[in-house]
BAVO-9790 format. One record per atom (N, C-alpha, C, CB): x, y, z; residue in three letters. Coordinates in pm, whole numbers, plus 50000, padded with zeros to 5 digits. Glycine has a CB too. Example, Ala and Ser with C-alpha at 12.3 -4.5 7.8 and 13.67 -1.06 7.14 Angstrom:
! residues 2
- 51319	49431	50780	ala
- 51230	49550	50780	ala
- 51320	49670	50780	ala
- 51131	49553	50905	ala
- 51285	49775	50708	ser
- 51367	49894	50714	ser
- 51290	50003	50787	ser
- 51408	49940	50572	ser
This chain:
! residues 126
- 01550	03672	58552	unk
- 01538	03754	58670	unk
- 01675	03783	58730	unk
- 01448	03685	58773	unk
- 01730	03678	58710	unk
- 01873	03714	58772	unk
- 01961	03803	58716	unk
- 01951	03608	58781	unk
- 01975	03840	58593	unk
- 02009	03911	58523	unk
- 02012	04020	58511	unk
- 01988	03892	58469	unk
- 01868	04053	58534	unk
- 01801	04158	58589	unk
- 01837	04242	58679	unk
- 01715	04126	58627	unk
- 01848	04141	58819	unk
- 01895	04147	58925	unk
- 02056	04229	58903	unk
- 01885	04000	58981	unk
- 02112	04171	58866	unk
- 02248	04195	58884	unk
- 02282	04332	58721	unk
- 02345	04001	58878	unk
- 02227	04335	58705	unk
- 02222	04500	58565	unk
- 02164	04576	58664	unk
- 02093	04502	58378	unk
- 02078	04576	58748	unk
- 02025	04665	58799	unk
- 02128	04736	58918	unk
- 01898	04609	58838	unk
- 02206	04598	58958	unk
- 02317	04622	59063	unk
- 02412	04717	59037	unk
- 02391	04509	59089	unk
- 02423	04661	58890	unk
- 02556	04730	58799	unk
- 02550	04872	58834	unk
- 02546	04717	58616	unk
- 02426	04902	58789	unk
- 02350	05059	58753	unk
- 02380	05110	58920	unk
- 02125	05053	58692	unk
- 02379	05093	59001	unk
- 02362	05159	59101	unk
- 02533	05089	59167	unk
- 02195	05128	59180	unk
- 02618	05084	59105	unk
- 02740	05062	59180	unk
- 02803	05184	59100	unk
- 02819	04900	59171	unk
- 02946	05214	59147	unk
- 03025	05320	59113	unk
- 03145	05344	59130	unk
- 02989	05399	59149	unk
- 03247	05379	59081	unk
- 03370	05331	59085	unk
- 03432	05498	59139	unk
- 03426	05250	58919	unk
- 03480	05545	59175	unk
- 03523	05700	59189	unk
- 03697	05739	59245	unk
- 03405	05767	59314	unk
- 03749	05732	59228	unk
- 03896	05840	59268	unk
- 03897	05884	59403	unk
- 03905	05993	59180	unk
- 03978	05828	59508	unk
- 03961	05900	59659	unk
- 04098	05940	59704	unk
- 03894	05795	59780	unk
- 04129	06001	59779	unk
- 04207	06077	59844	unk
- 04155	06080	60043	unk
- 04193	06228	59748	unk
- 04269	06003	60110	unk
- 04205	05995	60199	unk
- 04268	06152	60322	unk
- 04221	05828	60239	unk
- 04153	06140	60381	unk
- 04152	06265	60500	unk
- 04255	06221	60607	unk
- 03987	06288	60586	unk
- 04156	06113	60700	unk
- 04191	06049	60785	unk
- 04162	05937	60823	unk
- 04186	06096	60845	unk
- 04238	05812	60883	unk
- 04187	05728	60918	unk
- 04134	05716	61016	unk
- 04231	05669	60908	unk
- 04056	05600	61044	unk
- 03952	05569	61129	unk
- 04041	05475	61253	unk
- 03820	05483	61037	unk
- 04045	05350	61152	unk
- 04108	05236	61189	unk
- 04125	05142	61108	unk
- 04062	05189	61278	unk
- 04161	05010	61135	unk
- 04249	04963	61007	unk
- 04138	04931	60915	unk
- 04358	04825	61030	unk
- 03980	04944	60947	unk
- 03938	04875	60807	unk
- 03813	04992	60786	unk
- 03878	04675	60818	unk
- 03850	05129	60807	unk
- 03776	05247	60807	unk
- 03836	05343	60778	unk
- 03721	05276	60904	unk
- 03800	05431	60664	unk
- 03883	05574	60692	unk
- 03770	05657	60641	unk
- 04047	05603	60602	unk
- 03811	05796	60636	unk
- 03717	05892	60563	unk
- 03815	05979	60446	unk
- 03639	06005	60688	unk
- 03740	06015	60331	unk
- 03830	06033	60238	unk
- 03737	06125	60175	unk
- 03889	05909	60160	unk
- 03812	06218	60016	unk
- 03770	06290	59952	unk
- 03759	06194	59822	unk
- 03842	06411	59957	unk
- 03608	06174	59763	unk
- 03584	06123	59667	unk
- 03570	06192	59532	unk
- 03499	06067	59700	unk
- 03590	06205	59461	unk
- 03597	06300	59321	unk
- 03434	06171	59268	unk
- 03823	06287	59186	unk
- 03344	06274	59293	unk
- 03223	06199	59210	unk
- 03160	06220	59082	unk
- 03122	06206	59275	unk
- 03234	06340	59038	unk
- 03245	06391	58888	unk
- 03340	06486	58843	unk
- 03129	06449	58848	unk
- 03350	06517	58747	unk
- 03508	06623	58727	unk
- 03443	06740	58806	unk
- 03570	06685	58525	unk
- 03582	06766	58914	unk
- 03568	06878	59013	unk
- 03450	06876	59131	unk
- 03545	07002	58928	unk
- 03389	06784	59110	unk
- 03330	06783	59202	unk
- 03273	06641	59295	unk
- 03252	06858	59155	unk
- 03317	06712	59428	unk
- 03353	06607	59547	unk
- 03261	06612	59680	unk
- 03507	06636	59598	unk
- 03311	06497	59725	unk
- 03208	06454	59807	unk
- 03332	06381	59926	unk
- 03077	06340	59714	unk
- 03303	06393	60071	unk
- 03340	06370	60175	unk
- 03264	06255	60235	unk
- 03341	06480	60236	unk
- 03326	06113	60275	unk
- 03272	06011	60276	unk
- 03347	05912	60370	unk
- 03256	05976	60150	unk
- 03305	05836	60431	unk
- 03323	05741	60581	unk
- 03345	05608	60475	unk
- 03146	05729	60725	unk
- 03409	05570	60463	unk
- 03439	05425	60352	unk
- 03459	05323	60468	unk
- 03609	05430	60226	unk
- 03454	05212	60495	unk
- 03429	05076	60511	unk
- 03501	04969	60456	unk
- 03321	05058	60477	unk
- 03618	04919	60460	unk
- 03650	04878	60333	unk
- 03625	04706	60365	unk
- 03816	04934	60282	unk
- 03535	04712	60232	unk
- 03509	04525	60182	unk
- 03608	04441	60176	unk
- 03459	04493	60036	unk
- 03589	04286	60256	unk
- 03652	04237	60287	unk
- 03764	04173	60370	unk
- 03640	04256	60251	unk
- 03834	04328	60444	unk
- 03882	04299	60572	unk
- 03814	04377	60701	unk
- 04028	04327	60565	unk
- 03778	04278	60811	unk
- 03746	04360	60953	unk
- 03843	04323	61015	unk
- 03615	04333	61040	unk
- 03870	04418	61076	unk
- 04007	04416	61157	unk
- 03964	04435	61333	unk
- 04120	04566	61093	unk
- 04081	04392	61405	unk
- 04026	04418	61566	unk
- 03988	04562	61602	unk
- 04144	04380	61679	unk
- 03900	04573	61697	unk
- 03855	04740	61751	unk
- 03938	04775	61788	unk
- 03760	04781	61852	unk
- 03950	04921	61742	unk
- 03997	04999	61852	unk
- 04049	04994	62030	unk
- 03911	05061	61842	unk
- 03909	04978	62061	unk
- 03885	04966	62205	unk
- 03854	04823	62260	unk
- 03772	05056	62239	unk
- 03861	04684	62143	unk
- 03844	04589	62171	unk
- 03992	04498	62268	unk
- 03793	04550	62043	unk
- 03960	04397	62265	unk
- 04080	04323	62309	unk
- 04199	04302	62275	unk
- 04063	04238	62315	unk
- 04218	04354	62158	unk
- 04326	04316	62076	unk
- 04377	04451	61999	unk
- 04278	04197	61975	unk
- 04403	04521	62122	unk
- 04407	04679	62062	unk
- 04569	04709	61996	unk
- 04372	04807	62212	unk
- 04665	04617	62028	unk
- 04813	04642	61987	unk
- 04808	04562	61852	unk
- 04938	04581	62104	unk
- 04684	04507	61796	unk
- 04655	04429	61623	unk
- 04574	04545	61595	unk
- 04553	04245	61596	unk
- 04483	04595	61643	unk
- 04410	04727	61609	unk
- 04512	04811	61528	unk
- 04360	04810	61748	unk
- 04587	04858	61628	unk
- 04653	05018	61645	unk
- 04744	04927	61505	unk
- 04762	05096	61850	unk
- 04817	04816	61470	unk
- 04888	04763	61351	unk
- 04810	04763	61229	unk
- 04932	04628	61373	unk
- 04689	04780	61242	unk
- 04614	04743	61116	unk
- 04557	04940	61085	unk
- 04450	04588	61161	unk
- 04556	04983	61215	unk
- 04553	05143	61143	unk
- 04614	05192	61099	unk
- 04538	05235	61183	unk
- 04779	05121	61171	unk
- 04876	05223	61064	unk
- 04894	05190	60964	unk
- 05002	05253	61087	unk
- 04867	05078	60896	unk
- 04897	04992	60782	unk
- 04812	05109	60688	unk
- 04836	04806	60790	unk
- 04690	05046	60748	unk
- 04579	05137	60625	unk
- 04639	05302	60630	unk
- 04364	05140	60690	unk
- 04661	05322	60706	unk
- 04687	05470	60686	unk
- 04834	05511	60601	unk
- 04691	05536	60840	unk
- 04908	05427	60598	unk
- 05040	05417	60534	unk
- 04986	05390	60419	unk
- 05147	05318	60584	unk
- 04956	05315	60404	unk
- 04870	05264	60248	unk
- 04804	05355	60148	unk
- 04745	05177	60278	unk
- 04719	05423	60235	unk
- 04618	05536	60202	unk
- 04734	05645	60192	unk
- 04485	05570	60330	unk
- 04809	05716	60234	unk
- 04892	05788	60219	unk
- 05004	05807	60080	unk
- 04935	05761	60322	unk
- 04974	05662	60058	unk
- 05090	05666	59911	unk
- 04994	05711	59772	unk
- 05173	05467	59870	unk
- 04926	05769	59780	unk
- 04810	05850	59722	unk
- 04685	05791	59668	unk
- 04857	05922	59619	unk
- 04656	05844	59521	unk
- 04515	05847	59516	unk
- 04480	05675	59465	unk
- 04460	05983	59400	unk
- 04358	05637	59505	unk
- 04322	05522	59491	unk
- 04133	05503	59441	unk
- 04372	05462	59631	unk
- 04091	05378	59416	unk
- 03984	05374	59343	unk
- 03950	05251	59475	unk
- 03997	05340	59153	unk
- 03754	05361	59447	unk
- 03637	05306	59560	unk
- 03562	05266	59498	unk
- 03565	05389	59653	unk
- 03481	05125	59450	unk
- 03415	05029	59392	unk
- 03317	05035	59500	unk
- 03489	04896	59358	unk
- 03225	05080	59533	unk
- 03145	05100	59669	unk
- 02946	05047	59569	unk
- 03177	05345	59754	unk
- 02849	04971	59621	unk
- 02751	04972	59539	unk
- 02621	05021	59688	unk
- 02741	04800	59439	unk
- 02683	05016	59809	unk
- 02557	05033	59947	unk
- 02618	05098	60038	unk
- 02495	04891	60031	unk
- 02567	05141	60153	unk
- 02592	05191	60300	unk
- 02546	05065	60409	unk
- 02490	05342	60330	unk
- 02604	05107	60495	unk
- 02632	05005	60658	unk
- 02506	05039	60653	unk
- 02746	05047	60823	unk
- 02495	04996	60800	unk
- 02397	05057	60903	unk
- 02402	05168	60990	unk
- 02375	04979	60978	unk
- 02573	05231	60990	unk
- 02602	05382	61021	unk
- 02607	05435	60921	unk
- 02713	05421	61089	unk
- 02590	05414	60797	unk
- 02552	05545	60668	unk
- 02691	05520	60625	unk
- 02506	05747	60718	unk
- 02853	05421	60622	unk
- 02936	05434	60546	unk
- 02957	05384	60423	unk
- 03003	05419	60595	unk
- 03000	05425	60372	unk
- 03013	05335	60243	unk
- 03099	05219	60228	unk
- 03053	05410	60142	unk
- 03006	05124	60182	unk
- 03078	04970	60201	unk
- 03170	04970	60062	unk
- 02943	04815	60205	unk
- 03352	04988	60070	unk
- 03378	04986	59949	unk
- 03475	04861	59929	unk
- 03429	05118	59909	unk
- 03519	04893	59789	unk
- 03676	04752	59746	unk
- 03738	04902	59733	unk
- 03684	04595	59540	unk
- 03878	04908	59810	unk
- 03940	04993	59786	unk
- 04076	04954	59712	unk
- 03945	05054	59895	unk
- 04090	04965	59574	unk
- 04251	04968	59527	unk
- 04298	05093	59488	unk
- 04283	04878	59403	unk
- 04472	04970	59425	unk
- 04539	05058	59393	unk
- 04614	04998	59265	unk
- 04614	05103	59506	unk
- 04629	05046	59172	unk
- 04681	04975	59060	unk
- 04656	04822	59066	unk
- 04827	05003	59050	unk
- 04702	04697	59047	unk
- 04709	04564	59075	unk
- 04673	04536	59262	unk
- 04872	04517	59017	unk
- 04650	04637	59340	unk
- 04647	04569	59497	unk
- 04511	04586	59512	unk
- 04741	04646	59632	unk
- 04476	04556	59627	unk
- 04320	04569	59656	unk
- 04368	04602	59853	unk
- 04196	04372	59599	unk
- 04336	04721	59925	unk
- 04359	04749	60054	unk
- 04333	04612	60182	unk
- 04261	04876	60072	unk
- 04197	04536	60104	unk
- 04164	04418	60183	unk
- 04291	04328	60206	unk
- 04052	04336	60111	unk
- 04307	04267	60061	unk
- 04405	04204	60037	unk
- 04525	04204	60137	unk
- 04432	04241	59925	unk
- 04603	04377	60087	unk
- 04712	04377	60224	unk
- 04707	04367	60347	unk
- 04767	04464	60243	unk
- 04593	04404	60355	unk
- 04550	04397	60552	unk
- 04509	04267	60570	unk
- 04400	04505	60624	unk
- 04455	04174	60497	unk
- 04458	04002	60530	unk
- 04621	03966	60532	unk
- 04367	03893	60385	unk
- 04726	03995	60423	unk
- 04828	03949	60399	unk
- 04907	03998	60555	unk
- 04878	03999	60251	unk
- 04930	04111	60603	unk
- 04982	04148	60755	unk
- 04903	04118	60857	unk
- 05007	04287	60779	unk
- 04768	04030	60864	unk
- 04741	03940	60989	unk
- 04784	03811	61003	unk
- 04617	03925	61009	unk
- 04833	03730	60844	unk
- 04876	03610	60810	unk
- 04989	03585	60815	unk
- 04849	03579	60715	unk
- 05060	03713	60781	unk
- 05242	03665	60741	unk
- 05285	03788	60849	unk
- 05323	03696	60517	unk
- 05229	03887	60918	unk
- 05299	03991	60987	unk
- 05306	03969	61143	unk
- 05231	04122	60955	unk
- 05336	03829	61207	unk
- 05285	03805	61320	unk
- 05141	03850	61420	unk
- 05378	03832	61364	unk
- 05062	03842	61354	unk
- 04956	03902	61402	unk
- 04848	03731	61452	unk
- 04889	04030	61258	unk
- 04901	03617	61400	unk
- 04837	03500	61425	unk
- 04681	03512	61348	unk
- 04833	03478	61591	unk
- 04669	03554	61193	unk
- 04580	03579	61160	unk
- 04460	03635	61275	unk
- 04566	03481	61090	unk
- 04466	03737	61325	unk
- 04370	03763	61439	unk
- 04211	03844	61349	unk
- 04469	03890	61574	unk
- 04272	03842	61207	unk
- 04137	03933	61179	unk
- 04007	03912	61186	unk
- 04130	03969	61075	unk
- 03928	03998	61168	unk
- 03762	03930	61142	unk
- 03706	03968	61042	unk
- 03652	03960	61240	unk
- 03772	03805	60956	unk
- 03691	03786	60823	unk
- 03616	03785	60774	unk
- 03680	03740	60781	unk
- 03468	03821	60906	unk
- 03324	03780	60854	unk
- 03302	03886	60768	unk
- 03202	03764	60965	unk
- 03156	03859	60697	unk
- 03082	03948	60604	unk
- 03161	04097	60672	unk
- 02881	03932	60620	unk
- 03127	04209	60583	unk
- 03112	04366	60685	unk
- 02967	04405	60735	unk
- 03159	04514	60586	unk
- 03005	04459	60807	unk
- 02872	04535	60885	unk
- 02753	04586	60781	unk
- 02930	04684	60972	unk
């Protein structure tokens, strides 16, 4: 059954080519997904693994550090979305890399080592 379970997962996960629009905030952006040759799809990504402080939360000067990160990041071009579900606002929950990096990864590594006093929020994603 488990097996099962997880082939069936396989089948419905997807790996795709993105290009981002704009960011959101540091652990959100919206991007252009290439979901088959030439043809694309516009999409709210989520990215697995790091939650970062709100926007409008308490900790808005670690916020506003973790948007520009991702957005600097996202900017050095095209990258790969490992995405298999949607939130509960319809985004897509993804692993976003880039050659050998993974976007989570760096945005844990600049709350740990970038004076930020690890402030992130590691839990599950939304």
């Amino acid at each position: 059954m488990r097996f099962l379970k997880t082939a069936i997962v396989g089948l419905l996960c997807w790996t795709v080519t993105g290009n981002a629009i704009r960011t959101i905030d540091g652990d959100s952006f919206v991007a252009q997904l290439e979901v088959w040759v030439q043809l694309y799809s516009v999409e709210t990504i989520r990215v697995v693994g790091a939650r970062m402080p709100e926007m409008k939360g308490p900790d808005r000067g670690a916020a506003l550090a973790a948007k520009e990160f991702t957005d600097a990041w996202l900017k050095k071009g095209p990258f790969q979305v490992w995405a298999c579900k949607r939130d509960a606002f319809g985004q897509l929950l993804g692993v976003v890399t880039r050659e050998d990096s993974t976007l989570a990864d760096e945005l844990r590594k600049l709350f740990t080592e970038g004076g930020y006093g690890g402030r992130s929020r590691t839990s599950a994603p939304r």
